[in-house]
Each structure stands twice: as C-alpha cells, then as structure tokens.
C-alpha positions in Angstrom: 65.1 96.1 110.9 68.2 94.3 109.3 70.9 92.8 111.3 74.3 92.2 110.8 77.1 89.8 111.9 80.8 90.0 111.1 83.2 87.0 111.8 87.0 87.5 111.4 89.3 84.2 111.4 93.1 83.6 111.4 92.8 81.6 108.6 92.4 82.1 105.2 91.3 78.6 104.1 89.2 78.3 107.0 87.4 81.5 106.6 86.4 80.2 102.4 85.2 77.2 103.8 83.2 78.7 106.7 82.1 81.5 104.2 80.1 78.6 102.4 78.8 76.9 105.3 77.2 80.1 106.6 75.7 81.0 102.9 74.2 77.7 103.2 72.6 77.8 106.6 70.5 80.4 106.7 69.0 83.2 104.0 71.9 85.5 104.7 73.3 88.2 102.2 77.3 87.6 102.1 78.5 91.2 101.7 81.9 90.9 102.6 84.3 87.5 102.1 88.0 88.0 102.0 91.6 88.1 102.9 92.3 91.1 105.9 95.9 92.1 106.9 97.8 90.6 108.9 96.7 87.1 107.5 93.0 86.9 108.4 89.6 86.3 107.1 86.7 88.3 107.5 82.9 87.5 106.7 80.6 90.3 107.1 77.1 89.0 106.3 73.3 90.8 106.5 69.8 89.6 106.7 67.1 89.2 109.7 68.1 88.9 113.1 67.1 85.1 113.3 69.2 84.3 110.2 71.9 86.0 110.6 71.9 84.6 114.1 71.8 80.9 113.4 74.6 81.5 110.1 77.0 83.0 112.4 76.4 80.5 115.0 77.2 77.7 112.3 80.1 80.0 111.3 81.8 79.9 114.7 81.0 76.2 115.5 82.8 75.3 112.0 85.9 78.0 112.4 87.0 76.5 116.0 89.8 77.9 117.2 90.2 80.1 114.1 88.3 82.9 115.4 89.9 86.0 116.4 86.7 88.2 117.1 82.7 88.7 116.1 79.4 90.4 116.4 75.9 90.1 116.1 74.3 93.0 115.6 70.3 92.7 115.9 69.4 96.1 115.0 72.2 97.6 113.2 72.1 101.6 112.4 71.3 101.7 109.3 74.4 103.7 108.0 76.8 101.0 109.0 76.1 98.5 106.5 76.2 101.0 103.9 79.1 102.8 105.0 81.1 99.6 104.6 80.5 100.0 100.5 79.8 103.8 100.1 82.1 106.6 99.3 82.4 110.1 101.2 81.3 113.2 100.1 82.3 116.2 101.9 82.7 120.1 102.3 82.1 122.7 104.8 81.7 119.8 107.7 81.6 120.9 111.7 83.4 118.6 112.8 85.0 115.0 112.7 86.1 112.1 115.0 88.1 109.4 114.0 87.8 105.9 115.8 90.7 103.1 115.2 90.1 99.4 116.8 92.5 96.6 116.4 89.5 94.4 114.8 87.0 95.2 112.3 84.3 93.2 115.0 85.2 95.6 116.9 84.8 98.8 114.8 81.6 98.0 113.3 80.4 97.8 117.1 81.8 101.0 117.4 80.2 102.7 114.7 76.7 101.1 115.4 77.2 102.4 119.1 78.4 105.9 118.2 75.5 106.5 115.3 72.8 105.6 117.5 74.5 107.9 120.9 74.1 110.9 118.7 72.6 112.6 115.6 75.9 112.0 113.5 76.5 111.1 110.1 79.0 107.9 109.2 81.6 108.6 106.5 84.0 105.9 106.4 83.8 102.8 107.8 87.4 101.1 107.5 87.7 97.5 107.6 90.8 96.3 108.0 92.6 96.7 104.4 96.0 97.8 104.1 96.1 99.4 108.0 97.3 96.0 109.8 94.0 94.5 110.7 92.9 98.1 112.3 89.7 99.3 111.7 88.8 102.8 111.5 85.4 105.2 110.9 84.9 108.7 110.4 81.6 110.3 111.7 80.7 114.0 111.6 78.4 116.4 112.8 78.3 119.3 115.4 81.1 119.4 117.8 79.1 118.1 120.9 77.3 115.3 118.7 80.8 114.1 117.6 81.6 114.1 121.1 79.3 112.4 122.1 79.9 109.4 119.3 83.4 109.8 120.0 83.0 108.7 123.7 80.2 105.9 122.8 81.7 104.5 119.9 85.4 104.2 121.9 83.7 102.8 125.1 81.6 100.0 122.9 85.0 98.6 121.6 86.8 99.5 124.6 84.7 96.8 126.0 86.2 94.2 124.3 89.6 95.1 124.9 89.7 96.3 120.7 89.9 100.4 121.0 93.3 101.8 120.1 92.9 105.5 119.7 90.2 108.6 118.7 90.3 112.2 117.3 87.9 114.9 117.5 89.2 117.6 115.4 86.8 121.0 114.9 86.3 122.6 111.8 88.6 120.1 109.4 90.7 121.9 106.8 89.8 121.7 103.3 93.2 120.0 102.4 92.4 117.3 104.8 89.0 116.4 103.4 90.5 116.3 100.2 93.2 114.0 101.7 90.5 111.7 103.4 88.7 111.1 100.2 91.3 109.9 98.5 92.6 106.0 98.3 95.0 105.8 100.6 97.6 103.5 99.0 100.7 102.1 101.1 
C-alpha cells in the first residue's frame, strides 16, 4: 500500500532546500515541490510507509520553525494521490460535497478520511493554488454516501483546527459541472 506525506512551510527558500534533503533521504517519489499562496511551500512526496516516514521526519527536523502543517499518511486511499494530478470528468452525477481547509495537510487528510467513510468517488483535490492557501476536494456519489464523506472528511480536518466550510448539494446542475471543470483563473 503506498503512503504519502505532505509538508507545507512559510518559506520559500527553506522549503527548495528541504525539498532536496528529503529526495536524498530516503527512496521517496517528489510529486509536488512548489510556491503555495499566501507565501508558502509545499512538498507533497509518495513511496512506502518507512520511507516516506523517515524523508518527512528529515524534512521537519531541517525546516524548524518554518513549518505551518503536515501529514503522514500510511495507507493513503488510493484516489488521493491521483486526484492531486488528474482531471474531472462528469455528467449525470447524484450528488456532490465540497470540503475547504485552510491547509492543503489538512485537506489531503480530509479526503483520505472521507474516501475510505464511504463508497465515494474523488474529483478534485485542490491544493492551495490561487484560493489563499485553502484547500478544497470535490467527492460524489449517492446522496447518503456524500453525507457520509462530507461529515468524515470535515471532522478529520476539523481535528486540527484546519476545516473552514462544506456543501452537499443534490442533483448538481449541468451549468455547474461545466463551471467546475473549467480552470478557474483569478
């Protein structure tokens, strides 16, 4: 089962040089290494549990007091990881929720929590571009599955202190699928 850990910094600089020190820790797949709004860093790195473990560990040690929020992940859903460089395809969907954090740590817990409460299907996973340094994901499904992610995925960040808001909104309209796929551009 693959694993997954996600370190976001406050600093730019930092988060290059901690970017390299992780690669070269462990045998970790960097999948994600850049500039978030407002002004941070995020690393998003995949592997097996035990590397991705010690990498993040090494990542943390050499960020200090840089580090705003992170997650390990052991046994990450499947569909999160890919979600993060997929594109949605939709018609005729049930239903969707929506779940914004204020961290992407914090929505990729989300997500792994809501797609393993119920039979739902992940399709965005939002991290942190253009929205402030919110995070956001998109699940569907039947109306009582998507309730039930809803209330897993907003209790797993809410944990943490990182949930801002949800919506659960039956039988989407046509014009807001198309809306949602598009590239939403400030």
């Amino acid at each position: 089962m693959e694993s997954l850990a996600v370190l976001e910094l406050d600093s730019i600089a930092r988060g290059i040089d901690v970017t390299d020190h992780m690669a070269k820790m462990a045998l970790v797949e960097i999948t994600r290494s850049h500039p978030i709004d407002p002004g941070r860093y995020l690393i998003v790195i995949r592997g097996d549990a035990d590397s991705t473990r010690l990498s993040l560990d090494r990542g943390r040690e050499r960020a200090g007091d840089t580090v705003v929020d992170e997650l390990h992940l052991a046994h990450v859903h499947p569909a999160v990881p890919e979600a993060m460089h997929g594109s949605w395809i939709m018609s005729d969907l049930d239903t969707i929720g929506v779940i914004e954090t204020s961290s992407v740590a914090s929505i990729v817990r989300a997500a792994d929590r809501a797609l393993k409460a119920a039979p739902t299907s992940l399709l965005r996973l939002h991290l942190a571009r253009r929205t402030g340094g919110k995070g956001y994901l998109v699940i569907t499904g039947t109306q009582a599955d998507v309730e039930a992610s809803l209330g897993a995925g907003s209790s797993a960040a809410g944990e943490f202190g990182a949930w801002h808001d949800h919506a659960l909104i039956p039988a989407p309209s046509a014009e807001l699928l198309a809306e949602l796929q598009k590239e939403w551009i400030a």
